[in-house]
N, C-alpha and C positions, 0 to 999 in steps of 0.2 A: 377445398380452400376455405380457411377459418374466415370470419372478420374479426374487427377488432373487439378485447374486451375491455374492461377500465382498468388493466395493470398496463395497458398499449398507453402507451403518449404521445400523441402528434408525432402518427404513422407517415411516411414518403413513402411514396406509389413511384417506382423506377418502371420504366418498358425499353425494351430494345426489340424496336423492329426491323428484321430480318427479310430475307429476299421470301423464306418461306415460314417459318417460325415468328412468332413474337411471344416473348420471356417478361415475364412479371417476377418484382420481387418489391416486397412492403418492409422496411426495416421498420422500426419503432423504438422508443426510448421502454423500457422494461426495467424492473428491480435489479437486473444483469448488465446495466448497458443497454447501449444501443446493438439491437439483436434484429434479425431476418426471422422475422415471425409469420411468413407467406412466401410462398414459392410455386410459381404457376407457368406451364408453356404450351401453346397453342401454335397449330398447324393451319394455314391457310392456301389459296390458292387464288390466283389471277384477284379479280374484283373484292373479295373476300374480306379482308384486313379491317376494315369499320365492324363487321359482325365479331370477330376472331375477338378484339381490342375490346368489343362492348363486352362480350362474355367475361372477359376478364376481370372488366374496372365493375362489375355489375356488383358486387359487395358493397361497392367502396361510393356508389355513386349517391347522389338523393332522391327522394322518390319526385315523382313527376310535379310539377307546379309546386315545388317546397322554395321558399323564399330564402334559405340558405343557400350559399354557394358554394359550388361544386370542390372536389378536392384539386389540390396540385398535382401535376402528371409531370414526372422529368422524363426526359425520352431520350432515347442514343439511339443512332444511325450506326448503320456497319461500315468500315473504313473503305469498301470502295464506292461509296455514297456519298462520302465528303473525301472534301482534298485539305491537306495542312500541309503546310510547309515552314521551315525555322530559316531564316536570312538574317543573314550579318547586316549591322545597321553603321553605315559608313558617314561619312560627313556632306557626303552626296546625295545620297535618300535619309536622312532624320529626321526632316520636314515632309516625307511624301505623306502622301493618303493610305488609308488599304486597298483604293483602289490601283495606283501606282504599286505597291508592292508585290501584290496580286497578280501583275500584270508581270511582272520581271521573276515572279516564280516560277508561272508557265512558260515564259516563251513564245508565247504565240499569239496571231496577230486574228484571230480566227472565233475567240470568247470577248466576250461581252461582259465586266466586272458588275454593268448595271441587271443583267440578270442573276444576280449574285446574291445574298445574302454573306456579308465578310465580318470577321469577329479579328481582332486583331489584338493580341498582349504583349509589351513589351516587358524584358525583363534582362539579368545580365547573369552571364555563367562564367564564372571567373572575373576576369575582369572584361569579355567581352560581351558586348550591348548586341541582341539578341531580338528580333521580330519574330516574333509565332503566330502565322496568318494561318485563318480557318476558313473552310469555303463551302457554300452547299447553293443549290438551283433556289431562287427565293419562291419557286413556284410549290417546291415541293413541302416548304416549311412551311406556304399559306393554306397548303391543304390539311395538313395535319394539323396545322391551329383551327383551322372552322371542322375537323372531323371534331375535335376534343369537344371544342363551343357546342357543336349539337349534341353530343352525348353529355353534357352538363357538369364537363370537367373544363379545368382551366391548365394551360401549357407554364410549364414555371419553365423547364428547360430545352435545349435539343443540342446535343454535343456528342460525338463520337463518341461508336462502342470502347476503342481501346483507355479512351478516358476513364470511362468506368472499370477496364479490366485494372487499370494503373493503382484506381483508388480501393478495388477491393484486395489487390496487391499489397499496397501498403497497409492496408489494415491486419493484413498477416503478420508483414516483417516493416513498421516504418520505418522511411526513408530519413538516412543521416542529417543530422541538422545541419543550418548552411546551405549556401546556395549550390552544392555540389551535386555533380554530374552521374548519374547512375544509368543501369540498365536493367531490364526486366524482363526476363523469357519465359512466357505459360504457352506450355506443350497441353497439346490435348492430343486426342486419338488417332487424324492425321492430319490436321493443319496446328502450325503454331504460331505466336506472335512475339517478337522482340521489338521493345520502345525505349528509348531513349529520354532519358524525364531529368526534370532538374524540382526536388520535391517530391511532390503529387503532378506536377503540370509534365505531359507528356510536348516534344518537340518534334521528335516524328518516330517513327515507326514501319514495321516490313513486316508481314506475313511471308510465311515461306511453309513447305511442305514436307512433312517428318516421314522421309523413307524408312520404312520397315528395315530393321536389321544397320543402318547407315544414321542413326537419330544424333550420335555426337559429330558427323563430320558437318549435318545439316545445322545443328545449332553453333558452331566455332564459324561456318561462312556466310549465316545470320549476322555473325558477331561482327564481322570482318566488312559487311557490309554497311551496318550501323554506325563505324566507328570511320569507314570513307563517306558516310554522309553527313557527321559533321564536322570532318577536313574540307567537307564540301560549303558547308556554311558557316566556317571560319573560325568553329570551335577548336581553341588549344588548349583549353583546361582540361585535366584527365581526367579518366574514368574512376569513381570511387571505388563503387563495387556493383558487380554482377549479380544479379538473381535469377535462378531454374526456379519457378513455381510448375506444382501440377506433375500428372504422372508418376508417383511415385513406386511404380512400379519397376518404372523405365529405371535402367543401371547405362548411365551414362562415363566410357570413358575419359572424365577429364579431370586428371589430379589438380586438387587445389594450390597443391604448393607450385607445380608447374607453371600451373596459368597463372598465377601472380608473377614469378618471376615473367613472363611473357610480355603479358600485359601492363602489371604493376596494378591490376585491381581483383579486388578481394571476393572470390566466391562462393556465394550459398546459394544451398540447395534446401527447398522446401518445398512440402508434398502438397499444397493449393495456392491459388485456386487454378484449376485448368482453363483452359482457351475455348469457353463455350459461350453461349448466350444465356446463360442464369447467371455465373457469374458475374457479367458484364451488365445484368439487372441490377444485381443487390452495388456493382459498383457505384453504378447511379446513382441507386436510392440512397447512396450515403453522401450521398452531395448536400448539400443544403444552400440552393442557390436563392433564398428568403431574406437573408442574413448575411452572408458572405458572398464576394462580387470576383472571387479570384476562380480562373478558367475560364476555358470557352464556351458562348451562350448563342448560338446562333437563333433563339429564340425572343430575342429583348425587342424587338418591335412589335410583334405579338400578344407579349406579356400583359395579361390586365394589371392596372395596379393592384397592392398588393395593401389588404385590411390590415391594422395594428391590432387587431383581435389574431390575428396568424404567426404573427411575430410577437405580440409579448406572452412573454412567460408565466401566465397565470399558476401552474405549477409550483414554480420556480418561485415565486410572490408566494403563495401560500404557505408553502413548504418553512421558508425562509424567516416569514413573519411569525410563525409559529415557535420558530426555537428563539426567535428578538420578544416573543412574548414571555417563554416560558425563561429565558434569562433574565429577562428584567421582574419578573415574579421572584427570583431567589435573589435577585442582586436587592430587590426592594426589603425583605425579609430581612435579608443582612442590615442593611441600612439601616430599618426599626431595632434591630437585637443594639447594634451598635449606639444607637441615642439614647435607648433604654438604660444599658449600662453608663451613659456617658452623665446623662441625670441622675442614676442613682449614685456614682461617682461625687459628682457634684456636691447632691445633697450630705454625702456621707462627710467632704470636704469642708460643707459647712458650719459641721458641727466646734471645728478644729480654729477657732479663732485666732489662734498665734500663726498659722501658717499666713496669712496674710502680712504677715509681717519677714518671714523670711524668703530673702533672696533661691532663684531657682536655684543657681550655683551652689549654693552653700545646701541645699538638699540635697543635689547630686552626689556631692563628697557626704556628706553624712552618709547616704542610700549606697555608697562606696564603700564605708566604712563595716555600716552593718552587715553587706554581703561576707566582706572578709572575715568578719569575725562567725557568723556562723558559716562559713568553710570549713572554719579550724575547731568552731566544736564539733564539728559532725565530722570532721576528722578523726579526733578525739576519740568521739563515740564511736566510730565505728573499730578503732584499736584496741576497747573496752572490753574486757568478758564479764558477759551476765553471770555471778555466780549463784544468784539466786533459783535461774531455773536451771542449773546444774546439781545446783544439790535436790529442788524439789523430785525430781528425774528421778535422782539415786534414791532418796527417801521413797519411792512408790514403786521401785522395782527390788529396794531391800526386803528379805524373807521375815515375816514376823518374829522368827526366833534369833534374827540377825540384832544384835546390837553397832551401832558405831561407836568405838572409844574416842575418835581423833579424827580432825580433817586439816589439810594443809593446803593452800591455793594460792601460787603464785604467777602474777603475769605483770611483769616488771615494763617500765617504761622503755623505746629502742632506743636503742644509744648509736649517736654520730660515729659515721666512720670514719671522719680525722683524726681520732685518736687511736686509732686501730681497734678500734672496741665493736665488738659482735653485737647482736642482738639481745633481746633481756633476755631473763629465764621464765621460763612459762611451765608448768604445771598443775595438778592438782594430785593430792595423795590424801587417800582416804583409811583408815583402818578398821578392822568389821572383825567382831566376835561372835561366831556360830558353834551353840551348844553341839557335842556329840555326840551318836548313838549312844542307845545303851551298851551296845557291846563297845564301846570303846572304837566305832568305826569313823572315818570322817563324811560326813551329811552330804546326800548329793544336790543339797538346795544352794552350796557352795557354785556349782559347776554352770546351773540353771541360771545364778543370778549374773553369773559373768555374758553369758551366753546375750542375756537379755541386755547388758548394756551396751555390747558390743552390737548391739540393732536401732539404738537409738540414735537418731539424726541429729538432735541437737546437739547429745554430745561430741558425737563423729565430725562434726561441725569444725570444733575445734581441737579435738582430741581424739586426730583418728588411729592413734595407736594405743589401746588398753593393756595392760600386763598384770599380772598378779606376782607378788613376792615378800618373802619374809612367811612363810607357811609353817605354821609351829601349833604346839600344845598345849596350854597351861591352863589356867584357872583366874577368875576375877575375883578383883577385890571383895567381902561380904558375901563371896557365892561361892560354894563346896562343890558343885558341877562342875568337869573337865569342857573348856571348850577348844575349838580352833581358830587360831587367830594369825590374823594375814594380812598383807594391804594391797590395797587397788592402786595403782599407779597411772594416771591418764596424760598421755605426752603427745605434742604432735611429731608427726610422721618423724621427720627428720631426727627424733630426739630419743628411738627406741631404743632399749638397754640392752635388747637381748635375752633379757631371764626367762628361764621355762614357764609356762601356765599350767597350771594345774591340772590333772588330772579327769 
């Protein structure tokens, strides 16, 4: 068994003592959640139980004459140890006592309510007003407070086991919002338990006994039973839904869609937690009766008061204050960058003497105006073709022995389609004279410089269709050399002639 380290945070110490066992379980607050970080069970016998309990809480306790006080201990009783009962609250008893109520749950004239310790909550399931009486010997719950008192723990709680099996139940599957009426069956290996809750708060409950080879005819007359005790106390709200926890082994025949049309409540099956006493530990431990005042507490007389060093959340404070620190560090940043520029603004403002003379309004529309007008050059501009870095392009990938005779560059304004008129004409046509071999062959630097413009992005840009045509022979003015002369043709896509490329 671990203790706590410092990733543990205000650990609950749950026990459920048992006729022969008592079951330890530590949850604690964790980077995960609230997690069961200890799991402990001890065997005892006859007088045994303070030894059994001290072994256990012995991590958790302080050393001897330490002026700290001891930790919280919630504790659960096995349900035939306490008695509860759920009674309809009529216009006859809505004023009683618990001790009057108590008295007409039993029936009998034979117990004493003053030897009692009685916890009593009322609450409403549907629309009926609902007592849920809790009952245990007061004698039993004063021993188990001065066993704690002398081993140097203090009793936060004592409430039935199946309370605890209820809440570690719902921690698996929680219970539908609203006050509505559910049930909850954890099978274990051969007793099980079915309870009746409205929430997390259990109203009562049946153990019953899981025959080998017969486990679905035992859990349907569980059911059956559950659901005549609270026609018994006056419940007519229905049942939402059904839960099988535990055993998942167990292959129960009981089709879902069946039992809803039967019943009219929705059944799931889920494989924990079973019907032991560890689980019905860690249910405990996840109580937090410090803070929260809902369930049964058959330990509130007991109870020492309760340090606000145990209840506030020093954590939760530090944690907290720490990111209101580190926010208000970048929110204040902000705030300096924002005055800085609002000064420099200013000052820059100052410099502008006529603006104190005009009206905001009348800068607005001005600051309206200038927006629109640079739209439209940059409109403009951007319908514009560069032709200067078109031609430098072509000048650095022309062959030194290439001449250009002639360039032609058109990219005409777009014209409105009200008048049925297309777009302008766009091109570029270039003409290039490349001397010839000596033998009279055509130059393959022809071939190379097409290849090369046809790679160039800026042209392709706007000109991504290139073609060559008009491929012929002659000679230039003042020069006796034959050359080849031809023109570049650079069109966009849509605008290609067709003509063969060269060779």
């Amino acid at each position: 068994m671990a203790s706590r380290n410092w990733l543990q945070h205000r650990p609950a110490i749950g026990l459920v003592i048992g006729q022969q066992q008592v079951a330890l379980s530590v949850v604690a607050t964790t980077p995960r959640g609230r997690r069961e970080v200890v799991r402990d069970l001890r065997e005892y016998e006859g007088d045994a139980l303070p030894a059994a309990v001290h072994d256990l809480l012995r991590p958790w306790l302080p050393p001897a004459h330490s002026r700290h006080p001891g930790p919280w201990v919630q504790v659960a009783l096995p349900e035939s140890r306490v008695f509860q009962s759920a009674m309809a609250i009529t216009p006859s008893n809505r004023l009683s006592s618990p001790q009057n109520f108590f008295l007409e749950a039993v029936q009998s004239t034979n117990l004493r309510a003053e030897d009692r310790i009685l916890d009593l909550i009322k609450l409403d399931v549907g629309k009926n007003p609902l007592a849920c009486l809790c009952a245990c010997p007061r004698a039993l719950v004063a021993a188990l407070a001065e066993m704690f008192g002398q081993m140097g723990a203090r009793l936060a709680i004592l409430e039935p086991s199946p309370a605890g099996l209820m809440r570690a139940a719902a921690a698996v599957a929680p219970a539908p919002r609203g006050r509505q009426l559910t049930m909850r069956f954890l099978l274990g290996k051969r007793r099980a338990i079915g309870i009746a809750a409205v929430g997390v708060q259990p109203l009562f409950w049946h153990g019953f006994d899981l025959a080998p080879g017969d486990e679905t005819a035992s859990v349907l007359a569980a059911h059956s039973t559950l659901w005549m005790l609270g026609r018994h106390s006056k419940i007519a709200a229905p049942v939402d839904r059904v839960y099988l926890h535990g055993r998942p082994d167990l292959e129960l025949a009981i089709d879902p869609e069946k039992f809803r049309k039967r019943t009219g409540s929705r059944l799931l099956r889920l494989p924990g937690p079973d019907h032991d006493i560890a689980s019905a530990a860690m249910g405990v431990a996840l109580n937090n009766p410090l803070t929260e005042a809902d369930g049964h507490n058959l330990a509130r007389e007991f109870k020492p008061p309760v340090p606000i060093g145990d209840i506030f959340p020093w954590a939760e404070v530090l944690l907290q204050g720490a990111m209101v620190a580190g926010v208000s560090l970048i929110l204040h940043a902000a705030a300096a960058d924002v005055d800085t520029r609002y000064r420099t603004a200013r000052a820059e403002a100052a410099a502008f003497t006529w603006l104190k003379d005009q009206d905001q309004s009348k800068l607005d529309a001005e600051k309206k105006l200038l927006e629109t007008r640079l739209k439209t050059l940059e409109a403009f501009r951007q319908s514009r073709l560069d032709w200067s870095t078109q031609l430098r392009i072509i000048a650095e990938d022309t062959p030194d022995t290439t001449i250009i005779t002639s360039l032609v560059g058109d990219n005409e304004t777009d014209l409105g389609s009200k008048g049925g008129l297309g777009k302008g004409k766009k091109q570029f046509i270039v003409n290039f004279a490349t001397p010839l071999g000596a033998d009279g062959s055509m130059p393959g630097e022809i071939d190379r410089f097409i290849s090369e413009l046809r790679a160039e992005p800026a042209i392709l840009g706007h000109f991504p269709t290139i073609e060559v045509s008009g491929l012929r022979t002659g000679s230039l003015n003042n020069d006796k050399g034959a050359v080849a002369q031809y023109s570049v043709v650079c069109l966009p896509g849509a605008e290609a002639t067709g003509k063969g490329r060269p060779r």
